[in-house]
C-alpha positions, 0 to 999 in steps of 0.5 A: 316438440321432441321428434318421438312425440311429433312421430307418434301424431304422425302415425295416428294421422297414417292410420285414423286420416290416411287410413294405411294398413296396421302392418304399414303403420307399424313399419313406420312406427319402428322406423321412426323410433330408430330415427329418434334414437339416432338422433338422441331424442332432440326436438324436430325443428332441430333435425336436419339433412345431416342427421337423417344421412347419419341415420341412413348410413348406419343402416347401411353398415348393418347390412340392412337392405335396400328395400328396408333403407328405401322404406326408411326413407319413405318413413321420414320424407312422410313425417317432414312433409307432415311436419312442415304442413302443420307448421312443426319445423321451418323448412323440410330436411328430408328434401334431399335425402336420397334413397338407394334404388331398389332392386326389382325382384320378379315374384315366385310363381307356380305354373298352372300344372304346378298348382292343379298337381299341389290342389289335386294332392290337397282334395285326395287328402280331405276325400275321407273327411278330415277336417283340416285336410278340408280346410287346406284345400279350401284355404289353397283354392281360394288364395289362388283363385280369388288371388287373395292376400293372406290377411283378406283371406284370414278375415272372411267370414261365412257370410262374405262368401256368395256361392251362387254368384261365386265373389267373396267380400274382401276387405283389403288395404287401408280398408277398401272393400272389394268384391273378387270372383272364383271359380267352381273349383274353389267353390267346390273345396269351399262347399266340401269344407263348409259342410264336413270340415268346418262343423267338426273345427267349429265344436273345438272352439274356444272363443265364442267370438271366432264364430262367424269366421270362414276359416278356422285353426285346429282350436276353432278359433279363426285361423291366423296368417301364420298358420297359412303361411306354415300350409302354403310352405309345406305343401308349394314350397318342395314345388318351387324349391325355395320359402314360398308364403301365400302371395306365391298363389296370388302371384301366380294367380296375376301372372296367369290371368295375364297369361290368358289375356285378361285385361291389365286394369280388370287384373288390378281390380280383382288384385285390390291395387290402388296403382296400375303401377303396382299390377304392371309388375305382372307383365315383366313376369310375363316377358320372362317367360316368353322370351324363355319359350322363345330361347328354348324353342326358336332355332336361332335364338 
């Protein structure tokens, strides 16, 4: 069996078995294609640890960097250990194959000063009804006080929303849904929108479909991660002096949950992350900034 057609049984197992994420599906997808053409289209039993190094190395020459080389990897030590498991290839090549170690890069994050002055500057700018400057201050205040990413934020529906209870139904990755709550200020701008904002975008629609969404662009139809992304730069970007997107927020919103003394395992469920692992990221965020007090404020630091 040729290593593209193996490639393409292997991602339909990521995606209808494993259930992982599109975006991780498509990741992979690219990477194995670019394995495939480096190895000129050959059947996968005939693949070995030479050809996945060559590959590698070429990425390498591109300047490609270490994280997307370490996902590279990831990419071919899943299809081999699949592979081997459905009797495809005799013995695994990827056993060997060593991905560069990746750099552990802290998340950007806002102070709470930071963000009350970026959310007040938001409601003052939807106090005379404007429809979208409604639905900014709704979309910020829910990214950050729910610390949603930016895909369970652009497939809310009105419904996934309980205001009384103050959670909202998410559906994050691999297609777990999680229930996360929020506070009375984003509950506040969600009201204020759902009231005077999203009437006025909902009579602009096009597609009929987008009806039930939370969230909708200035057509009407539901709002995309692009567009939140383009709000989240303009408004946060000045702020922190650098390209921000949305996990800005829900970085934030992590690291001052920690900050205040929430639970670590209580942050990861309202986070949606599988590993403790992935949340304890947060912690290091955290460390930084006391031994910055610490440096600022002791005398003999």
């Amino acid at each position: 069996m040729e290593i593209s057609e193996a490639s393409g049984r292997y991602l339909r197992h990521l995606a209808d078995v494993r259930r992982l994420s599109p975006a991780t599906v498509r990741a992979y997808r690219a990477d194995l294609t670019g394995l495939a053409t480096a190895c000129g289209g050959i059947d996968i039993d005939q693949v070995d640890l030479e050809h996945l190094r060559d590959w590698l190395w070429r990425a390498v020459q591109r300047g490609d960097s270490r994280a997307t080389i370490a996902r590279r990897t990831a990419a071919a030590r899943g299809l081999f250990a699949w592979a081997t498991e459905e009797n495809l290839v005799p013995a695994d090549p990827s056993l060997r194959l060593i991905a560069p170690k990746r750099g552990r890069t802290l998340p950007k994050v806002a102070t709470a000063d930071t963000l009350d002055g970026v959310l007040a500057r938001l409601e003052a700018r939807g106090a005379d009804g404007d429809p979208l400057a409604l639905r900014d201050h709704a979309v910020l205040e829910l990214l950050y006080g729910a610390a949603l990413r930016v895909s369970e934020l652009c497939g809310l529906d009105v419904d996934d929303v309980d205001r009384e209870r103050r959670t909202a139904r998410v559906l994050g990755k691999g297609s777990k849904e999680r229930t996360v709550p929020f506070g009375l200020p984003a509950l506040r701008a969600v009201e204020a929108y759902l009231v005077r904002g999203r009437p006025a975008l909902f009579a602009r629609r096009e597609d009929p479909a987008a009806g039930p969404a939370l969230f909708l662009g200035a057509k009407g139809g539901r709002i995309g991660p692009r567009a939140v992304y383009d709000l989240v730069a303009r408004e946060l970007g000045p702020e922190l002096g650098a390209q921000v997107g949305p996990h800005a927020l829900r970085h934030s919103a992590a690291t001052h949950l920690l900050d205040g003394g929430a639970d670590l395992r209580a942050v990861q469920e309202i986070l949606g992350h599988a590993s403790l692992g992935t949340t304890q990221i947060y912690t290091h965020v955290s460390s930084e900034r006391l031994t910055a007090s610490y440096r600022l404020a002791h005398p003999r630091a």
